[in-house]
N, C-alpha and C positions, 0 to 999 in steps of 0.2 A: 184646295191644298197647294201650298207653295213649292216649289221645282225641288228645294233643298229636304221639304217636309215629306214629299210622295219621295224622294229619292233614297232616304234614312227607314221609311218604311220597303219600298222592294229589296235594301239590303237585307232590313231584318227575315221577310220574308224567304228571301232564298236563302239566309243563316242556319234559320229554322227547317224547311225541306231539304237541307243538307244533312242534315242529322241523321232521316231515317231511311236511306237505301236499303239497310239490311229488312228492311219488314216491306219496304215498297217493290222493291227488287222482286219480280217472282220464282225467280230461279234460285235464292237465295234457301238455303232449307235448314232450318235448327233443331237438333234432337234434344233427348232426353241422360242426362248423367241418373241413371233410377235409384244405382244403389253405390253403400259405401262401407264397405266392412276394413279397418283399420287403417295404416297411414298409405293416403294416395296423394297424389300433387299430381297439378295440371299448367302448363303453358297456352295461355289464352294466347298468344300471340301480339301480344299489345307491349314487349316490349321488358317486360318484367323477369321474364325467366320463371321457372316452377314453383309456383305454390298450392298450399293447401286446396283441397279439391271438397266444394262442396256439395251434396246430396240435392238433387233435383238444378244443377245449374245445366243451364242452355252451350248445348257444344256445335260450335260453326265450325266450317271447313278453316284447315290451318292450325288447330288447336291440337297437343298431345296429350298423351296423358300417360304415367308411370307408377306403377305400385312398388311398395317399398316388402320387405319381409313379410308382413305381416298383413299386408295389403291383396283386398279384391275389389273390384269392381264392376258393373253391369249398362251397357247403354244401349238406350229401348230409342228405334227408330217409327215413325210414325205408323207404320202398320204393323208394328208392332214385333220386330224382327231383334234379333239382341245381337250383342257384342258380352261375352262375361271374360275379364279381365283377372287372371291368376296372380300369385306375387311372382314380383322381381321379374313384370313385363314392362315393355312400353311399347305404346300405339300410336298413330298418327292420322291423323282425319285429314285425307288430302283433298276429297272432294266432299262435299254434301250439295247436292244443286240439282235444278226441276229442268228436264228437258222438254223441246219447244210442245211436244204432244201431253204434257202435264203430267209422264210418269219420271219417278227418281231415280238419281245416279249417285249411287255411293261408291267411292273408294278408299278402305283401310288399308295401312303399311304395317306390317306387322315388325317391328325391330327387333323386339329381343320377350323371350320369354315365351311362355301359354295362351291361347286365346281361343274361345270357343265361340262359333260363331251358328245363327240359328236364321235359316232365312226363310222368310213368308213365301216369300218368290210370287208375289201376284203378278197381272199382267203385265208385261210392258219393264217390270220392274228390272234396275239392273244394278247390279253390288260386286267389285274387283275387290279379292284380299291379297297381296303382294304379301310375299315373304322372300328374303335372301336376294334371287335373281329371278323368281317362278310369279306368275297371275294365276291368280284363281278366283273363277268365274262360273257361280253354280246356273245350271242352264234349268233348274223346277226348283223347289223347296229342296231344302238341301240345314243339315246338321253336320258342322264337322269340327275338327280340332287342326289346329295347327301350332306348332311347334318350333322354334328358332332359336341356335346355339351357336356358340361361336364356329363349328366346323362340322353341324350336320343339321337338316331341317328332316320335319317331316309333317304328310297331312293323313288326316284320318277321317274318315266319312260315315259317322253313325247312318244315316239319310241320307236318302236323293243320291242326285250325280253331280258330279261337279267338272270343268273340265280345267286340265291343272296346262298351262304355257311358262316356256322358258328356255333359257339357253341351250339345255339339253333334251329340245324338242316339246312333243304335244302327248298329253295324256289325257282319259279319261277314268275317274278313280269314281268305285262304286258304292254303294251301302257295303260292310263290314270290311273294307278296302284300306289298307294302308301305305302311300308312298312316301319311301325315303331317299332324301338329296344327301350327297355327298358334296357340302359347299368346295374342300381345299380338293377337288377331282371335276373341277367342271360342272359341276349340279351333276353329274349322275346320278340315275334311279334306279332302284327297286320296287317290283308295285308286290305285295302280301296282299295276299286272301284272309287277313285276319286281323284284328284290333289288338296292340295291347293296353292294360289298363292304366290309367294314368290317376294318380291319387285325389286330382279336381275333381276326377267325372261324378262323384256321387253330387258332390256340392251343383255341380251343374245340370245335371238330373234335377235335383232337386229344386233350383232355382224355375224349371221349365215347366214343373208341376205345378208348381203354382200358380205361373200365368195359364196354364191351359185351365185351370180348373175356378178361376176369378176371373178370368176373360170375358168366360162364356155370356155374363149376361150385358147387355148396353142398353140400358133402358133409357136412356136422354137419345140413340140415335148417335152416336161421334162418328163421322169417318175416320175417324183417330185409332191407333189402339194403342201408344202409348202412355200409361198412366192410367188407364181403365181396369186393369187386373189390382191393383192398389187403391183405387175409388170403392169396388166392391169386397173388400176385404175389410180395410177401415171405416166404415161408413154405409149408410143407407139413405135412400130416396123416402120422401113423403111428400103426396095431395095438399099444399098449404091454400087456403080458400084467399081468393085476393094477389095469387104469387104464382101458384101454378105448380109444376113439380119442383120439387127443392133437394140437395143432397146435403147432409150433415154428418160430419164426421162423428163418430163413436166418442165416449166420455167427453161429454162438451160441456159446461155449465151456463146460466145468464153473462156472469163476467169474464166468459172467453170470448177473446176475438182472433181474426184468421192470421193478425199479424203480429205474435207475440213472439213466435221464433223464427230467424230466417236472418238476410243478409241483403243488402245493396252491393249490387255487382256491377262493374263498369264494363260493358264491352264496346269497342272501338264499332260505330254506325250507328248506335242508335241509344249511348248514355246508358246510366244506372238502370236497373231491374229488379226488381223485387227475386230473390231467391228462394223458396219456405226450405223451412227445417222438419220440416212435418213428412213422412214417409209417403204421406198420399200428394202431397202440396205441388202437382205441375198442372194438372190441368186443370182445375178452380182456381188457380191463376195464371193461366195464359189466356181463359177462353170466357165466356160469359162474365158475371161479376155478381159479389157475395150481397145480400141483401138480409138486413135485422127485421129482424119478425118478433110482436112483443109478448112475451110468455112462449118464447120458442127459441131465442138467439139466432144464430147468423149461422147462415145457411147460403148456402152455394147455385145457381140460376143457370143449368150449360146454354139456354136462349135456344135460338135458332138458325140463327148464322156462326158458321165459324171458318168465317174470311178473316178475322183479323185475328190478331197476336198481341197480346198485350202485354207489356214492358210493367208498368204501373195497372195493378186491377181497380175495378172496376166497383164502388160501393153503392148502393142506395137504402136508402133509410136509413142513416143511422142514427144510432140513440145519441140524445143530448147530449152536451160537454165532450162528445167524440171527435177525439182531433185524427183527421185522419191522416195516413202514411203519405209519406212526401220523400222522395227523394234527398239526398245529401247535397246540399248547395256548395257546402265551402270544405268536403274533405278531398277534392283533385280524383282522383282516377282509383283509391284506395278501398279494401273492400270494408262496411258499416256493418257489423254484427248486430242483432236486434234479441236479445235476450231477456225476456218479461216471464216468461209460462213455465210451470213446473212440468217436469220429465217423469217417465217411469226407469226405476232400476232395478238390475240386478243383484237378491242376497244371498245368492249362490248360484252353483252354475245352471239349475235347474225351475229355480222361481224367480218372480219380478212383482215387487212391488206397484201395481197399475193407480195412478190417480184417477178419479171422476174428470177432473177437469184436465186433464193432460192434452187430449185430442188425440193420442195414441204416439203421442212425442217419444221415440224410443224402445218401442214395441218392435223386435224387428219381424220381417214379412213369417205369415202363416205358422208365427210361433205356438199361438194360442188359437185350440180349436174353434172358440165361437167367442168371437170379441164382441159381438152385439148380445150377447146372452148376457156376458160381464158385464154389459155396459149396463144394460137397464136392473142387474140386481145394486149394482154401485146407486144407480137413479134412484130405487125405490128406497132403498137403506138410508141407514142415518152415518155410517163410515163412511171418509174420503178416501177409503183408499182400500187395496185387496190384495191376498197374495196370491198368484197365479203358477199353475207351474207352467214352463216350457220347454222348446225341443232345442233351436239352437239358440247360444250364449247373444246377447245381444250386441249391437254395433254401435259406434261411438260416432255421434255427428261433431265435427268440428265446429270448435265456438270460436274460436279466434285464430289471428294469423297473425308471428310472432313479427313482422318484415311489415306485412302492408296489410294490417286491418286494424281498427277503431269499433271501439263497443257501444253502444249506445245504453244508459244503466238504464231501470226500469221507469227512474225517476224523470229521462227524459222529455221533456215538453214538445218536441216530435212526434214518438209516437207514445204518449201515455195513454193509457189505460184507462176506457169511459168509466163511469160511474152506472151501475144497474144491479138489478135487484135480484136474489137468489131463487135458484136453478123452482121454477115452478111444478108443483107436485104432477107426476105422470100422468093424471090422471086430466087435467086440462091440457098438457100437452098435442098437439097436433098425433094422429096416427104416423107410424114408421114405420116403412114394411123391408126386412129386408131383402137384399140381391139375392143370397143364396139360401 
């Protein structure tokens, strides 16, 4: 190879490992945006200023995030610790990063508004929530609320202890505990022996019951626990002969694939990302990779390593004329809507239209008591579709971004839509057992 030839290749080379510090970096840590209940925007920090906030996007340190009126929010940290986001907050992710002994260091700013926060507290584990001028640093598993106004704050401790620092000294605030700062007085406190109620706490209650009660099973094995209470809710595991165990999500047919709803997202380190718009869709694409099974569809592999992160998932086998997803070459740093798959709706405040082949696009979490029961009467029937009742009103995923996003129609030659054959009678089907 000639001097100028080897020289054009080591630039390319170090072009190309330039790109991906944020995944080779091991200090480097990305959560989970899990949920999204009306208008949120986010500051990726790339320069843009706030936009639309999508459901399952990757949140790195340096990023905000704000809900509007009508806005809530949820972000599920790897063991599974939350952040629930009230309206008319805003938050700031100043740290997400791995310390040298492999346990995590989170710290949130809490700016303005509601935030309830839920911490695992495993070993080692360490999480600062800043409000106003005070830290708060829960020293075991710890539930609490915190609160920021323009001239008074206060924190609240359903669980645990937590220990509260700040200008106007050291606290320790306990289970049914509540302290309040006097911002325009020096932070002065009051500590109360008693909670009062705040109009979130049912919703956040309730948000909590959920994952505790969809958590409990991990049949793949994750160190992970974020996206695990939503795998088992939408979806179940089956013995596939030749594959191994597989996960599939609920109403799926032959002609669904895993990437009909979702988004290309550019984040500064490591390029465009696949985003899913699917309520389950983070950890069947961050972690192993979906594989077509014939008379069975596409089905999800968690594998057995899960060292890497994946930006772009991961296919095998796919069925003929399948053009598989590829990233946006020529739309710059803009977010790519990906919009092919039918949705389930709302035709009142209490039922929902569920497709067969939806994948449970629009379902919002723990609506519906047994989504796998609906699933296989929908299978075995000759109707595409059913009415369901539910408990709460459903959530609205953002399709577009009216500043910086591009749609991609269904007709796309990117990611179009393979050609295969209808949904095979249950009865040849592979067994599905499910989680709970």
């Amino acid at each position: 190879m000639s001097k100028r030839r080897w020289g054009t290749a080591l630039w390319l080379l170090i072009l190309l490992t330039s790109t991906l510090p944020a995944l080779a970096d091991s200090q480097v840590r990305i959560v989970r945006l899990s949920d999204i209940q009306g208008t949120v925007q986010i500051d990726r920090n790339t320069g843009q200023g706030y936009e639309k906030a999508f459901l399952n996007m990757p949140v790195v340190a340096g990023m905000k995030l704000q809900s509007k009126d009508d806005g809530r929010a949820e972000i599920e940290c790897e063991d599974g610790s939350t952040l629930r986001v009230t309206p008319n907050s805003v938050i700031e992710f100043t740290q997400l990063s791995r310390k040298e002994s492999g346990s995590r260091a989170s710290a949130i700013a809490v700016l303005e508004g509601t935030v309830y926060v839920n911490f695992k507290g495993k070993k080692d584990e360490q999480l600062t929530v800043t409000f106003a001028r005070e830290n708060v640093s829960p020293t075991e598993p710890a539930h609490f609320r915190v609160q920021v106004n323009d001239a008074d704050a206060s924190l609240a401790v359903f669980k645990g202890l937590v220990a509260v620092s700040g200008v106007s000294g050291n606290e320790q605030v306990g289970k049914n505990q509540t302290a309040s700062f006097d911002l325009a007085n020096g932070d002065k406190y009051e500590l109360a022996k008693n909670l009062e109620d705040d109009p979130f706490d049912g919703w956040d209650k309730q948000q909590e019951q959920y994952h505790q009660q969809y958590m409990a099973n991990n049949s793949y094995g994750s160190p992970y626990g974020y996206g695990l209470s939503d795998l088992n809710y939408y979806g179940s595991y089956s013995m596939i002969p030749g594959y191994g165990m597989m996960w599939q999500p609920y109403f799926t047919g032959m002609g669904w694939d895993p990437f009909m709803d979702g988004a290309w997202m550019w984040y500064p380190g490591f390029g465009y990302t696949w985003v899913s718009a699917y309520p389950w869709g983070w950890m069947p694409y961050r972690y192993g990779n979906w594989a077509y099974v014939p008379n069975y569809g596409w089905g999800w592999q968690p594998g057995n390593s899960w060292a890497g992160w994946n930006t772009i998932p991961r296919l095998q086998n796919p069925p003929q004329r399948y053009t598989q997803p590829q990233p946006p070459g020529n739309y710059g740093h803009t977010t790519v809507v990906v919009n092919r798959g039918p949705g389930n709706f709302g035709i009142s405040p209490r039922n929902m239209i569920v497709r067969k082949d939806s994948a449970g696009l629009g379902i919002p979490r723990g609506s519906v008591r047994n989504l796998g029961k609906v699933s296989n009467s929908l299978e075995r029937g000759t109707v595409s579709s059913a009415s369901v009742r539910i408990s709460p009103p459903p959530s609205a995923y953002p399709t577009s971004d009216t500043t910086a996003t591009r749609t991609l129609s269904p007709s796309s030659p990117r990611m179009s839509a393979p050609a295969m054959r209808p949904m095979a009678h249950p009865s040849a089907a592979p067994h599905r057992t499910s989680p709970h």
